[in-house]
N, C-alpha and C positions, 0 to 999 in steps of 0.2 A: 237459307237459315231462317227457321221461324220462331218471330218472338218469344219470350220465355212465356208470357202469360198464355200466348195459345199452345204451346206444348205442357202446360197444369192441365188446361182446359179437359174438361171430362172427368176428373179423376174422382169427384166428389157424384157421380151416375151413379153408381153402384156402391155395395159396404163391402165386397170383398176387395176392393182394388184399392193399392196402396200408390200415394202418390211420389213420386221420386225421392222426394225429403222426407218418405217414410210414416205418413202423414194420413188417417182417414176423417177424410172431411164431415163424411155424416156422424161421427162419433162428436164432430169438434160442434156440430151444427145442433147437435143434443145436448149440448152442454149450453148453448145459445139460449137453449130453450129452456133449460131452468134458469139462466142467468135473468132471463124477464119475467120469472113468476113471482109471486109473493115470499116476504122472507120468513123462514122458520128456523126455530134456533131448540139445540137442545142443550141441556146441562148434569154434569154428575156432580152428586153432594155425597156426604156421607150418610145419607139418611134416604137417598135413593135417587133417581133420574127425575128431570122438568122438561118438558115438551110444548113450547112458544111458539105459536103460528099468528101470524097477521093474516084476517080475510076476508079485509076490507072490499065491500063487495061495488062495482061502477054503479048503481042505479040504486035510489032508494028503493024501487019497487020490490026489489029482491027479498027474498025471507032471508035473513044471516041464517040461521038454523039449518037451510039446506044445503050450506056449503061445509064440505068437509076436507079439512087437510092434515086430522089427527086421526088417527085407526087404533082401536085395539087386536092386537092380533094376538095374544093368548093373554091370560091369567097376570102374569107377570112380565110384559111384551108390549111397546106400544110403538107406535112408528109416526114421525111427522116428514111431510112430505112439500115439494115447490116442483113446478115445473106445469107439465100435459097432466091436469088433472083424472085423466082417462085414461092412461097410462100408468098413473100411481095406483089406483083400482085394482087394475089386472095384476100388479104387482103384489099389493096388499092380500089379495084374493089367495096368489101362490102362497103368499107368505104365510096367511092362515092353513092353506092347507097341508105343509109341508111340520108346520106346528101340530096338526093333529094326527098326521103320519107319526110324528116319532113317540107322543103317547101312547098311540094303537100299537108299537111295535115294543117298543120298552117299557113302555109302561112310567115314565116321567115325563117331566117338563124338557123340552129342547131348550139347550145352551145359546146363548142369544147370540153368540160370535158366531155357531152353528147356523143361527138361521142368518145370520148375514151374508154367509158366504154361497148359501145355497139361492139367493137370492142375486148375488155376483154373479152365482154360476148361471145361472137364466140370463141376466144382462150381459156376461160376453158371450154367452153363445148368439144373441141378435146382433152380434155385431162380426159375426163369423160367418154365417150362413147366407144365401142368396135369396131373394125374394122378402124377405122379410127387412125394417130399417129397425136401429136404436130405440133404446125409450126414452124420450124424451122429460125422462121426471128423474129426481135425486130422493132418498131414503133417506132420513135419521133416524137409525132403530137403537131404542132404547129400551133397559129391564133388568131386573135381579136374577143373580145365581147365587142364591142363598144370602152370605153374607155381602158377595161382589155385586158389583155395581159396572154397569157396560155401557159401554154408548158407542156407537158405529155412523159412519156418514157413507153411502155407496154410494158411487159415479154411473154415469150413463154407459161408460167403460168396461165395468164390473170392476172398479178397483175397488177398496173398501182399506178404511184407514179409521183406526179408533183414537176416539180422545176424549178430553175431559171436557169442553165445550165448544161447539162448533154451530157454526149456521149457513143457509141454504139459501138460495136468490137472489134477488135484488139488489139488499141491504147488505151482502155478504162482509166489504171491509170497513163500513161501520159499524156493525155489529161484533165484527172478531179484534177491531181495536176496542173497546170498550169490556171485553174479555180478557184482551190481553193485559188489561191495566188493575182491572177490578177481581180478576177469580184467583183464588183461594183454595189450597187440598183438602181444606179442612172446614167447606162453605158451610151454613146447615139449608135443611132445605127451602125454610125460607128465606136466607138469604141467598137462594139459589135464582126462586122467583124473583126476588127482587130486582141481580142483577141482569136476570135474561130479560124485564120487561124495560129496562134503561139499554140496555143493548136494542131491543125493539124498537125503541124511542128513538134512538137515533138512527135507524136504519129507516125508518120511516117517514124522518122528518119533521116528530113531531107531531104528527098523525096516525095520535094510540089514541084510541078510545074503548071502552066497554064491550062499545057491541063489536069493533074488530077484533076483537083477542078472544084467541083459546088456549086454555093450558092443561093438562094434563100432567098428571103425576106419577108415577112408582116406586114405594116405600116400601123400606128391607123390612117395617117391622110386619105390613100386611104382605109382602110379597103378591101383591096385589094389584094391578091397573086401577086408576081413581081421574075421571074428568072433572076437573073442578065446575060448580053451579056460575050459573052466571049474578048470583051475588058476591060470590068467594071473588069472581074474578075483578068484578066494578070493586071489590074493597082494597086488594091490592093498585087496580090503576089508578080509582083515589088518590090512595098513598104515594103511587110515582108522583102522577100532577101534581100535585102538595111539592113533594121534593125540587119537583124543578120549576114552580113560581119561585120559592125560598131561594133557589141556588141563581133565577136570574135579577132578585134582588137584591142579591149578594155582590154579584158581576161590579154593576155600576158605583156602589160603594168602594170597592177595591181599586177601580178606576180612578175613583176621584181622590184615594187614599196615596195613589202610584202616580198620580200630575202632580201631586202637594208635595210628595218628597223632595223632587228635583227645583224644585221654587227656593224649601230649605235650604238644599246643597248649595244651591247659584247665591242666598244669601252668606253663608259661612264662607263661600270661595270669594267673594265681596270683600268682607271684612278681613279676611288672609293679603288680599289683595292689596289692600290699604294701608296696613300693616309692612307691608313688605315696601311699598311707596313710601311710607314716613321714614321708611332705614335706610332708605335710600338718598332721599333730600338729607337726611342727619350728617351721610356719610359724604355727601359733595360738601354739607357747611364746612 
């Protein structure tokens, strides 16, 4: 009888082999691999999509400018990515050009949930086929269909699941608790920004700054891709920084506001106390 662990052993060789618990490892190991990239977060408002990536780069030498984790891919079409940066690429690259198939052919704009899925479809088929592994990157494709507003997050899987905001890496459950508590159906877009880059904030640890942040827009009324300047961008982190010196000045005030109540209470339960000691002696006189 041999151990459990060496009867798994192997099943993660190959993508087409499943392992008894029904299980593909290299799918699970692609997921791994966004789970350590940088996080990126997207948001719907009613005034259109916001696309937050942190990219923050290891070595000052680095130009920030040459890294990229926001793409445009049509008109009305933008996509933020975490994972195999090299892998978001070739994706990206489809994604454009599956975008400019369906103009050539119809003659409008592709439907964003269309190109999501056609993007799916390329990601489970690498995870079908032999010789080939998973991608190891995650998509939030974001964009208008006229007056709609869409936002998609695809898996290394090819599953593909829409929502109203969502985010990618690292940061992922401090940045979706901070969604969960703060978004709103009815955000506008700038407080779309605002609250994707306090989502950032904490998913980061506090370690948002100017030159790590890119953000990107899509508005219903330009139906239009818009990469915000990197002055638009330092004006909103400003304004987070601002917010959150204020709020952790706030902190210790409130602290010392919640020690001093219980001092009161302990003096009024005192004086009850006392009170209740004097009816007591009256009542043995």
């Amino acid at each position: 009888m041999q151990p459990l662990q060496q009867q798994n052993a192997g099943y993660d060789r190959a993508i087409t082999v499943f392992s008894p618990d029904g299980r593909l490892f290299q799918v699970e190991y692609a997921r791994e691999a966004v789970k350590r990239g940088t996080t990126s977060l997207g948001l719907k408002s009613k005034e259109g999509v916001v696309l937050i990536v942190d990219k923050r780069t290891v070595s000052r030498l680095v130009e920030a400018k040459s890294i990229e984790k926001i793409f445009q891919i049509d008109n009305h079409i933008g996509a933020a990515t975490s994972g195999l940066v090299a892998d978001a690429r070739a994706l990206i690259e489809r994604a454009r050009i599956e975008s400019q198939i369906n103009r050539i052919t119809y003659n409008e704009p592709i439907l964003v949930g269309g190109l999501a899925k056609k993007i799916c479809d390329m990601k489970q088929m690498y995870t079908q086929n032999g010789g080939v592994r998973p991608f190891g990157s995650a998509l939030i494709i974001g964009g208008v269909n006229g007056e709609e507003v869409k936002l998609f997050e695809t898996d290394p899987s090819g599953a593909l699941i829409e929502y109203k905001a969502t985010a990618i890496g690292s940061g992922v459950q401090a940045a979706m608790d901070v969604f969960e508590e703060g978004y709103e159906d009815d955000i506008t877009l700038e407080g779309a920004i605002d609250l994707g880059l306090d989502a950032l904030y904490e998913a980061t640890e506090g370690r948002t700054t100017a030159q790590s942040v890119e953000i990107a827009v899509i508005e219903v009324d330009t139906q239009s891709y818009r990469k915000l300047s990197e002055d638009e961008v330092s004006k909103y982190v400003e304004a987070l920084l601002e917010r959150k010196a204020e709020e952790e000045e706030e902190e210790p005030e409130e602290e010392e506001a919640e020690e001093a109540e219980p001092e009161e209470g302990s003096e009024e339960e005192s004086d009850e106390n006392d009170e209740e000691n004097d009816s007591e002696e009256g009542s043995e006189e």
